[in-house]
Steps between C-alpha positions, in 0.01 A plus 500: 500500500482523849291192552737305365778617822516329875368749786732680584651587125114592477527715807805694348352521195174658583716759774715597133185597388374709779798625578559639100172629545568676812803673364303573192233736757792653678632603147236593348390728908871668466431589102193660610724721768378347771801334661349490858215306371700188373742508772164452675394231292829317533546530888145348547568223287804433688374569846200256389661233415871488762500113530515440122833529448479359152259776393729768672768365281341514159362847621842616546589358144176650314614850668883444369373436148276772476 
């Protein structure tokens, strides 16, 4: 499916994928009572990656679904 997008549809596509998975991690951290451990996770992903703003967006949607 994705091959079949232009770049930057591709781009947002792959960071809906990461960023589910992400969220997923953090979810799965906070089940295992370790809150501190996937705020960790989260605030290095974020801190890792400031500039991609598109990323930081579907982040912030992943976290509201969850």
């Amino acid at each position: 499916m994705a091959s079949r997008l232009y770049p930057s549809e591709r781009r947002a596509f792959r960071y809906s994928k990461a960023t589910m998975l992400l969220a997923a991690c953090a979810e799965v951290l906070e089940a295992r009572g370790e809150p501190a451990r996937a705020n960790e996770l989260l605030s290095r992903f974020r801190e890792g990656f400031p500039q991609h703003r598109a990323f930081q967006a579907e982040l912030d949607e992943a976290l509201r679904r969850r």
